[in-house]
C-alpha positions in Angstrom: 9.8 -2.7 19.9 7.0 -0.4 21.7 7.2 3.5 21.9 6.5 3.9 25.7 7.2 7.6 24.7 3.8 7.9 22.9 0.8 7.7 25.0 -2.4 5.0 24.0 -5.7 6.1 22.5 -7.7 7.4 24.5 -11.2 4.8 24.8 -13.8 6.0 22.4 -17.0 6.8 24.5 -20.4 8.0 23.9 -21.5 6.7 19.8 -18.0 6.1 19.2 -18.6 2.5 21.1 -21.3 1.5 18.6 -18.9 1.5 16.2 -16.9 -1.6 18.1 -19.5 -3.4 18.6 -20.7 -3.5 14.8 -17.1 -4.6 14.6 -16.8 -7.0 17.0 -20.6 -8.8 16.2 -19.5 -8.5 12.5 -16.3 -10.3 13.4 -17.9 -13.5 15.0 -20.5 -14.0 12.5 -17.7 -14.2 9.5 -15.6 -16.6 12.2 -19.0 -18.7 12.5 -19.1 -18.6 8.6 -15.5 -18.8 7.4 -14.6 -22.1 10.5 -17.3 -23.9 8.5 -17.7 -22.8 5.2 -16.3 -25.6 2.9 -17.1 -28.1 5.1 -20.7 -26.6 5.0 -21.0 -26.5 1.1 -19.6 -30.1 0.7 -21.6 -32.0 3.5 -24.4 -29.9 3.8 -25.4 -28.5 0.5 -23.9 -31.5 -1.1 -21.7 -29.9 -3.8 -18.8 -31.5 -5.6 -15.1 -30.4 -4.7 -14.8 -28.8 -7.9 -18.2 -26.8 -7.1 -17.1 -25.9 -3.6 -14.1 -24.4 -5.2 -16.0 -22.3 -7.7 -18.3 -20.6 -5.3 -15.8 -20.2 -2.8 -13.7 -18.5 -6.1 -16.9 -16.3 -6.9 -17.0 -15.2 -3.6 -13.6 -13.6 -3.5 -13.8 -12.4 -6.8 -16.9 -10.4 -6.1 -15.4 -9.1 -2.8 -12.9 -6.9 -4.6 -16.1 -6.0 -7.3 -17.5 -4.3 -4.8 -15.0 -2.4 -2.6 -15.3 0.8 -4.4 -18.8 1.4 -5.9 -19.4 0.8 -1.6 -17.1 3.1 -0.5 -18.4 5.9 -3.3 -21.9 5.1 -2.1 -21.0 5.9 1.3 -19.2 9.0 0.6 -22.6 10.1 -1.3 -25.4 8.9 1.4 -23.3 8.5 4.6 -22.1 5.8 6.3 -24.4 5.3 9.1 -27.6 4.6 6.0 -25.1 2.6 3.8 -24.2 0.2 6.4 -27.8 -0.2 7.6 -28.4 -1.5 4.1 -25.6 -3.9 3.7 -26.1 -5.6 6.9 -29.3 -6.2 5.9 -28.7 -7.2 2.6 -25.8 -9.5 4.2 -28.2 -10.9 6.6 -30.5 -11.9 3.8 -27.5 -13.5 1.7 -26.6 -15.8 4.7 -30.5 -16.4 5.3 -30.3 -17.7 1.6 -27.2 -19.4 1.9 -28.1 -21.6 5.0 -31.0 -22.6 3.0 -29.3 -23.9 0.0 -29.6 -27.3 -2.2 -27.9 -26.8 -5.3 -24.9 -25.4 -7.0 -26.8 -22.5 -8.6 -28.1 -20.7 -5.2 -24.9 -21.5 -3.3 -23.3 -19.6 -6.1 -25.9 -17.1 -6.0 -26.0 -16.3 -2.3 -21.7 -16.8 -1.8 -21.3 -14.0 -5.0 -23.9 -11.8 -2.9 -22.2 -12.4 0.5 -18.7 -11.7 -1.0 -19.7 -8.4 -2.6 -20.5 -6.7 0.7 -17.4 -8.7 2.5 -14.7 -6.4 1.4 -16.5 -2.8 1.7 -18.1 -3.1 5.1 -14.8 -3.2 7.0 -13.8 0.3 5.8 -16.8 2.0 6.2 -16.7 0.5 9.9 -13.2 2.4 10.0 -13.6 5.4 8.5 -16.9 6.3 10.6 -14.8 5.0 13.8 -12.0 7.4 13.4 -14.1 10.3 12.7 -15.4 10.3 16.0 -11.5 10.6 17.7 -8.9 12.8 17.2 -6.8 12.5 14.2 -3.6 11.7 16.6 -5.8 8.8 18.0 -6.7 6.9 14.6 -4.3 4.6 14.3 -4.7 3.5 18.4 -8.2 3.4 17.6 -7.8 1.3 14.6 -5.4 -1.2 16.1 -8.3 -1.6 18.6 -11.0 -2.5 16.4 -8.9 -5.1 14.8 -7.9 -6.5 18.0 -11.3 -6.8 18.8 -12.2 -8.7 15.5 -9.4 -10.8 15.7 -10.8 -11.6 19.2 -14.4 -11.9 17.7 -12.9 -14.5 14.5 -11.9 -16.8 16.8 -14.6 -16.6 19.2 -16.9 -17.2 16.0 -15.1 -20.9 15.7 -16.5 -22.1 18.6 -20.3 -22.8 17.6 -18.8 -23.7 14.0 -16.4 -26.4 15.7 -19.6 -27.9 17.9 -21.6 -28.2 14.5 -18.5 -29.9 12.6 -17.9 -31.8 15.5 -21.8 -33.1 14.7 -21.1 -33.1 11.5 -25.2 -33.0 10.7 -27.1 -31.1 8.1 -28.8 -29.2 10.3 -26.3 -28.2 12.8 -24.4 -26.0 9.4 -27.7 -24.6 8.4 -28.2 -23.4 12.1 -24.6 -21.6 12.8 -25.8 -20.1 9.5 -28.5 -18.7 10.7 -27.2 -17.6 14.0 -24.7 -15.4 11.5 -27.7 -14.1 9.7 -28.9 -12.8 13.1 -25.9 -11.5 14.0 -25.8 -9.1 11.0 -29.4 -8.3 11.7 -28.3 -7.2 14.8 -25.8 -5.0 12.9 -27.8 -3.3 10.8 -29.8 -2.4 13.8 -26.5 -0.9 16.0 -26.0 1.2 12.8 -29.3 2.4 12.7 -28.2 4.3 15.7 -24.7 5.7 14.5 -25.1 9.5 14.3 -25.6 11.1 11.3 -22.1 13.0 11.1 -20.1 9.6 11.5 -19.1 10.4 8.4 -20.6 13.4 6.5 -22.3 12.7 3.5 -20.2 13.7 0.7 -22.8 16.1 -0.9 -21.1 19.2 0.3 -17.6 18.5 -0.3 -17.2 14.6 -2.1 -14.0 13.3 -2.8 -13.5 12.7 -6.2 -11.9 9.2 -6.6 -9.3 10.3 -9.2 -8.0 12.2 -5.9 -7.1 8.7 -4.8 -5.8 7.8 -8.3 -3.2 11.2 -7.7 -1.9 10.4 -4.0 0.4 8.1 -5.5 2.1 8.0 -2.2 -1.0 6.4 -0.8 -0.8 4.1 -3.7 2.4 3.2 -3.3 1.5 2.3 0.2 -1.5 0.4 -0.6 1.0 -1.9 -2.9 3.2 -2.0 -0.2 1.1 -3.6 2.0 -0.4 -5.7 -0.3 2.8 -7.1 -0.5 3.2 -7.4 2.5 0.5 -9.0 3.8 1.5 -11.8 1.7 3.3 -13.0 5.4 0.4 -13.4 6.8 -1.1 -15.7 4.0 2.4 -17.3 4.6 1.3 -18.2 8.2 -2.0 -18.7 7.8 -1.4 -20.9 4.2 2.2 -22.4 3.7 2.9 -23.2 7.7 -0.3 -25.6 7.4 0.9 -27.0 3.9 4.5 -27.6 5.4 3.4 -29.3 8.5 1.5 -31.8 7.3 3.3 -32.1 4.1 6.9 -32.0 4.9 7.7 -32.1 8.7 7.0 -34.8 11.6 5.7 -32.2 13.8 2.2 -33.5 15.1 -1.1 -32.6 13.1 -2.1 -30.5 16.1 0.5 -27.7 15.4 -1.6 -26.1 12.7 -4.1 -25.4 15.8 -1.2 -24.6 17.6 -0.2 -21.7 15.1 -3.7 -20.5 14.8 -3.9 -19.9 18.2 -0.4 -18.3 18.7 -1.4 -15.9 16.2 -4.4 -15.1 17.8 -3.0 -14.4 21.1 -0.2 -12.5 20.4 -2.3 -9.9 18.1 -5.4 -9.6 20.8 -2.4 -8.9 23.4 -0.2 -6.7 21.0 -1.8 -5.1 18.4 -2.8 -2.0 20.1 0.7 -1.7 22.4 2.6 -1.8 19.2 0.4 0.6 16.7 1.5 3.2 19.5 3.8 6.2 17.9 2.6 5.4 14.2 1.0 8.5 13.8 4.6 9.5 13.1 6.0 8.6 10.0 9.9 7.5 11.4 8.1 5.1 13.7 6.1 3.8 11.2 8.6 3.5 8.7 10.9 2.0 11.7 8.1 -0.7 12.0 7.9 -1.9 8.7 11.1 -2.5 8.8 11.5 -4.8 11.4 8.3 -6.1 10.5 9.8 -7.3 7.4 12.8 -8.5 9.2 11.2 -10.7 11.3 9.1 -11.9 8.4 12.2 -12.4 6.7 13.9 -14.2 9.4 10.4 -16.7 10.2 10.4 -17.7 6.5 14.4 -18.4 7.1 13.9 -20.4 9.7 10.8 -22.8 8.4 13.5 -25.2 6.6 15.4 -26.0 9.8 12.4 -29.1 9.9 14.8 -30.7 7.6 17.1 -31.5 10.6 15.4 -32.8 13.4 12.3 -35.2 14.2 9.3 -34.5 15.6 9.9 -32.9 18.8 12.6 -30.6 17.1 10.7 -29.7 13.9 7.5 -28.5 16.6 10.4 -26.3 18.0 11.1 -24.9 14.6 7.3 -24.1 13.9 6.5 -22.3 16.7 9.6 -20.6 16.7 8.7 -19.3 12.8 4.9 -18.8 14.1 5.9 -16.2 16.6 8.5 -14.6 14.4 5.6 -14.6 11.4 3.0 -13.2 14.0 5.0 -10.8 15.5 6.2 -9.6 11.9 2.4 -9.1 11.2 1.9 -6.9 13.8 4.8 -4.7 12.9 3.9 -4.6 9.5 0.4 -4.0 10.2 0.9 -1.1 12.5 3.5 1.0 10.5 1.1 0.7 7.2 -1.4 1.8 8.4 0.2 4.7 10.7 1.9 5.6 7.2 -1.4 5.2 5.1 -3.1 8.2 7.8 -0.5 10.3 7.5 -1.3 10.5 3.7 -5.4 10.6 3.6 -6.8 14.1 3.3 -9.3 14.9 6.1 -13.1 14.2 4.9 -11.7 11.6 2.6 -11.3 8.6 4.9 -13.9 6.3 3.4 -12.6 5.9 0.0 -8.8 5.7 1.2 -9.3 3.2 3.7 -11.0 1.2 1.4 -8.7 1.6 -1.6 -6.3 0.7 0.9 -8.0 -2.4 2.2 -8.1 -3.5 -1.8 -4.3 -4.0 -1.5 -4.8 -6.9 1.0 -8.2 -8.0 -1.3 -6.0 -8.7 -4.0 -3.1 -10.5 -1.7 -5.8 -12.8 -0.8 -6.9 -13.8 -4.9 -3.7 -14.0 -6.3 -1.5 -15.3 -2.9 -2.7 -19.0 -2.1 -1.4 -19.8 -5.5 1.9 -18.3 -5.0 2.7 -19.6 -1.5 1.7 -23.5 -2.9 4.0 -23.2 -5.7 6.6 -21.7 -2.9 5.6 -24.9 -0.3 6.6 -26.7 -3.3 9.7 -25.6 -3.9 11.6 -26.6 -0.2 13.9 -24.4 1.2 14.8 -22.8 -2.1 11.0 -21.3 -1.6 11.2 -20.0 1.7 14.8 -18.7 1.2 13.1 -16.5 -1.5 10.4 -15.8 0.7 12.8 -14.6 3.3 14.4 -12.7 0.9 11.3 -11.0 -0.6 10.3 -9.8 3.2 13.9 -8.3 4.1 13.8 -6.3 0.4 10.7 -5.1 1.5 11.5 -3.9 4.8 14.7 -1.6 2.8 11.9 -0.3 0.8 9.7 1.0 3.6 12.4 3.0 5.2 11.5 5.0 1.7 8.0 5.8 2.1 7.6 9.2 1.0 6.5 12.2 3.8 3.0 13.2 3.2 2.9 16.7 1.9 0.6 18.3 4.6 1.9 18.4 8.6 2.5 14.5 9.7 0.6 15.0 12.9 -2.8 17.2 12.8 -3.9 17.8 16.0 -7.8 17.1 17.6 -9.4 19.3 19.6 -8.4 17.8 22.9 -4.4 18.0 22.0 -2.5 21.5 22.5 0.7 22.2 20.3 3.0 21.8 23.5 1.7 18.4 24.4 2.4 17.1 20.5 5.9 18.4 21.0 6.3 16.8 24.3 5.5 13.7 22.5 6.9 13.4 19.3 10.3 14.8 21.9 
């Protein structure tokens, strides 16, 4: 499945580093949060389950409020003096949310944390991969997100200590530590430079030039839909397993943590060649092949006991995982290939709104598919598969698939893409 023909990103040195570590600190202080959160609002801040559901609604509502008006903020003022203020702002929320008694400021401080959740990630990006060249992005990319997939889980470990506790005060203070974690971030990007990402005043992207690349939009959908897979892994595997198989409560951990292991390992090996648009077409494919194929396999648990049916759920874990990666990979190879230089910011997070709106509208759909048996997965399976037919149609961007940076010479892009 790798391309050993192309050659990995080169490491980003020099400024370019800050921009992982905002990543990677960013990362673990949403893992702190996100390990504990509903445990936190019920236990700690004492709220009713129908409460804990509202604000935890709110939040994700508000996330895809403010993906946009962020992104167009940071294509006005620059990235490096937007992202100062969000952290800070973020830091403040979390401040407010550790401190919390009552419905109304949990619901105040979750709707405030939620609107910066979706828009700091592409901001992040965009200034990242304006410091490499353009045939480096997506190894770059695949690299950040290895890194925050790294940081998530290493965020779980405090937030598991304090659950373990299962005390007021131990929630309030995992919290906090996020709150200083974000402080922390607003102070790396104090020292991104000033060209991360230009402000737009001399040349800003309109955003009905987004609205026009309907090739980027109909990648954005695209892997919106897709992603759905990994809501499948990360939702309906946990729902089946305790719900309908005799595999051992420990397997959801045991999912979890095979997902997280083979993306840290794989993610950046696999994003390799997607800066061409066959490979990355190729990769959604079998992305949604495998998807296909892990969905099929999830109703084998009807045929064996508990041994066999924790056979069967790894087996559809890896498949799931490593259909994610694919999946991953190729979109967002494809998604480069059709954002006009200088007008990163507000692509990438357009494109990130495709996943934002996967995660509102997909619980419900996977419960209803848990609910269904095998006839749910069997149309989950088949959902996947059409989708892989359909990548294999993404449209060519219209300008030259592969622009070159200024440390890549024509004959060494030929010798690659030969």
């Amino acid at each position: 499945m790798t391309d050993t023909a192309a050659p990995p990103a080169a490491p980003v040195t020099g400024p370019g580093r800050r921009f992982y570590a905002v990543g990677l600190s960013d990362a673990v202080g949403l893992g702190m949060y996100l390990s504990l959160s509903v445990l936190f609002l019920d236990q700690a801040a004492g709220l009713s389950n129908h409460q804990v559901g509202v604000v935890l609604g709110t939040s994700g509502v508000t996330s895809l409020l403010g993906v946009m008006p962020i992104a167009r903020a940071a294509e006005r003022f620059g990235v490096r003096t937007v992202l100062t203020v969000l952290f800070a702002i973020r830091c403040a929320a979390f401040l407010g949310l550790s401190a919390v008694g009552s419905f109304g400021q949990a619901l105040l401080a979750a709707a405030v944390a939620g609107l910066l959740s979706r828009g700091i990630g592409p901001l992040i990006e965009s200034g990242l991969i304006s410091r490499v060249p353009d045939g480096q992005a997506v190894g770059a990319l695949a690299r950040m997100r290895t890194l925050r997939n790294a940081g998530m889980a290493a965020g779980a470990v405090p937030s598991g200590a304090a659950i373990a506790g299962g005390e007021g005060w131990a929630y309030r203070s995992v919290l906090l530590a996020s709150a200083v974690l974000f402080l922390c971030c607003a102070v790396i990007c104090r020292g991104f430079p000033a060209d991360a990402v230009a402000p737009a005043g001399k040349a800003r992207p309109r955003r009905a030039g987004i609205l026009r690349n309907r090739p980027f939009l109909f990648l954005t959908a695209l892997y919106g839909a897709f992603t759905l897979s990994a809501l499948l892994l990360g939702i309906g595997m946990p729902l089946w397993i305790v719900q309908r198989t005799q595999a051992p409560a420990w397997s959801v951990t045991v999912v979890q943590l095979l997902n997280t292991v083979l993306v840290v390992a794989l993610q950046v090996r696999l994003s390799r060649g997607t800066e061409r648009l066959p490979r990355a077409r190729t990769l959604m494919f079998r992305g949604g092949l495998l998807a296909a194929l892990g969905a099929a396999v999830v109703p084998l648990t009807a045929l064996g006991g508990g041994g066999p049916d924790l056979v069967v759920v790894v087996a559809a874990a890896v498949l799931l995982s490593l259909g994610e990666l694919l999946i991953v990979a190729g979109c967002t190879g494809a998604a480069l290939l059709h954002i006009p230089k200088g007008q990163e910011t507000g692509h990438l997070a357009a494109f990130n709104m495709g996943f934002a709106v996967t995660t509102v509208v997909g619980p419900s759909l996977i419960g209803a598919g848990v609910d269904r048996a095998w006839a749910g997965w069997t149309g989950w399976a088949l959902f996947f598969a059409a989708l892989g037919l359909i990548a294999l149609r993404v449209p060519a961007p219209r300008t030259p698939e592969r622009r070159l940076g200024p440390e890549e010479s024509p004959t060494a892009s030929a010798a690659v893409a030969g």
